[in-house]
N, C-alpha and C positions, 0 to 999 in steps of 0.2 A: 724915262719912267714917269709915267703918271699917277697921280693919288687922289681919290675921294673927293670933288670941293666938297662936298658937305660933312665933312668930318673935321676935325681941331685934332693937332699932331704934338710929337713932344722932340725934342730935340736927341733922344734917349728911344726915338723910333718907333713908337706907343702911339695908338691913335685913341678917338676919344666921340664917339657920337652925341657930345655935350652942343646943347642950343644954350649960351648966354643967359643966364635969367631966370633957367629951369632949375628945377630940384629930383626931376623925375630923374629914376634906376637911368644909366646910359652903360650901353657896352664900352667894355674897354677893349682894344685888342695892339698884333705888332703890324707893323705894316708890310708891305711888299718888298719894302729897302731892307729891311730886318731881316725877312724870313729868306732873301734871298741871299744876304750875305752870310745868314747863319748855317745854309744847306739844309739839311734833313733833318727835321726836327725829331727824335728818340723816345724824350722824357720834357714833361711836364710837372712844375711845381707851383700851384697856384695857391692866393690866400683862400683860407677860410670864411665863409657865412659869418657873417657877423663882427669878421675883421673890420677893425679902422685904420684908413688905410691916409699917408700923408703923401702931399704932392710932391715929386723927386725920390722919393724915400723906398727903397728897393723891397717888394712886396710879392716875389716870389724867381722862378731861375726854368731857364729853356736851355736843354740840353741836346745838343746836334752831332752829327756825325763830326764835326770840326773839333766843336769847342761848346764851354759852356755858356750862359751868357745870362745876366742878371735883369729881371724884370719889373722897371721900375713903375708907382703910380703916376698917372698923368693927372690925375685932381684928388684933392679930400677925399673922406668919407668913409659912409660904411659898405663893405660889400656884401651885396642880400643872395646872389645868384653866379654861381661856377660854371661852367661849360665842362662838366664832365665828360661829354664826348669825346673833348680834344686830351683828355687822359686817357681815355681807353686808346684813340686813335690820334696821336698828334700829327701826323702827315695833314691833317685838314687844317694847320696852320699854317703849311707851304700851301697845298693846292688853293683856300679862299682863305686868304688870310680878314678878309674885311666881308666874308660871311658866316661859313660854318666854324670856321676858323676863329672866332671873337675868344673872349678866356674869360671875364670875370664882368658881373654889373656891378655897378656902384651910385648909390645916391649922394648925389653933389652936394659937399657942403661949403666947399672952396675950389677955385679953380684959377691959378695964374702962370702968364708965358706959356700958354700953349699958341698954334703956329698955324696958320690959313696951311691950306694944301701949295700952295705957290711959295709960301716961306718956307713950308717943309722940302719943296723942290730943290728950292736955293741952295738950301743947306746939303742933301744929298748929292748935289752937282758940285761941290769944292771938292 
């Protein structure tokens, strides 16, 4: 399986379109390892606009045909923007998990231990 270089990953299967240095909003979403272990995604429970959100710190829950599964932040912050689509329709988190598929923005206000796509590789391959 392949993953995004240009995205920062969490160990916790959370990706993160954060550039180093930046403060602008960045999508947050799950990845392909995630969504494909989780099956069908059902139900979506994402933060609120205006939530602040801590890095590691479990900030909303994806519910699949399997199981449920808790959705942690991959950096600080506040979140300004939801992806309500993926409420109405959460299949768009299996079908493009790393496009229509994203869940929530966040403006960075910390960001550590996130994981190049080749580390997040690693880790999916043990």
């Amino acid at each position: 399986m392949t993953f995004p270089e240009h995205l920062l990953y969490t160990a916790e299967h959370e990706w993160v379109d954060w550039v180093p240095g930046t403060q602008e909003p960045v999508s947050v979403g799950i990845t392909s390892y995630a969504a494909s272990s989780l099956g069908d995604i059902v139900f979506v429970q994402l933060p609120e606009v205006g939530t602040v959100v801590q890095s590691g710190d479990v900030c909303g829950e994806l519910e699949s045909t399997k199981s449920v599964s808790d959705l942690y932040a991959p950096v600080s912050g506040e979140v300004v923007e939801v992806n309500t689509a993926v409420g109405d329709d959460p299949s768009a988190i299996n079908d493009d998990p790393y496009g229509e598929g994203w869940l929530f923005k966040v403006t960075v206000t910390d960001a550590q231990g996130l994981l190049t796509a080749a580390k997040y590789a690693e880790l999916t391959e043990s």
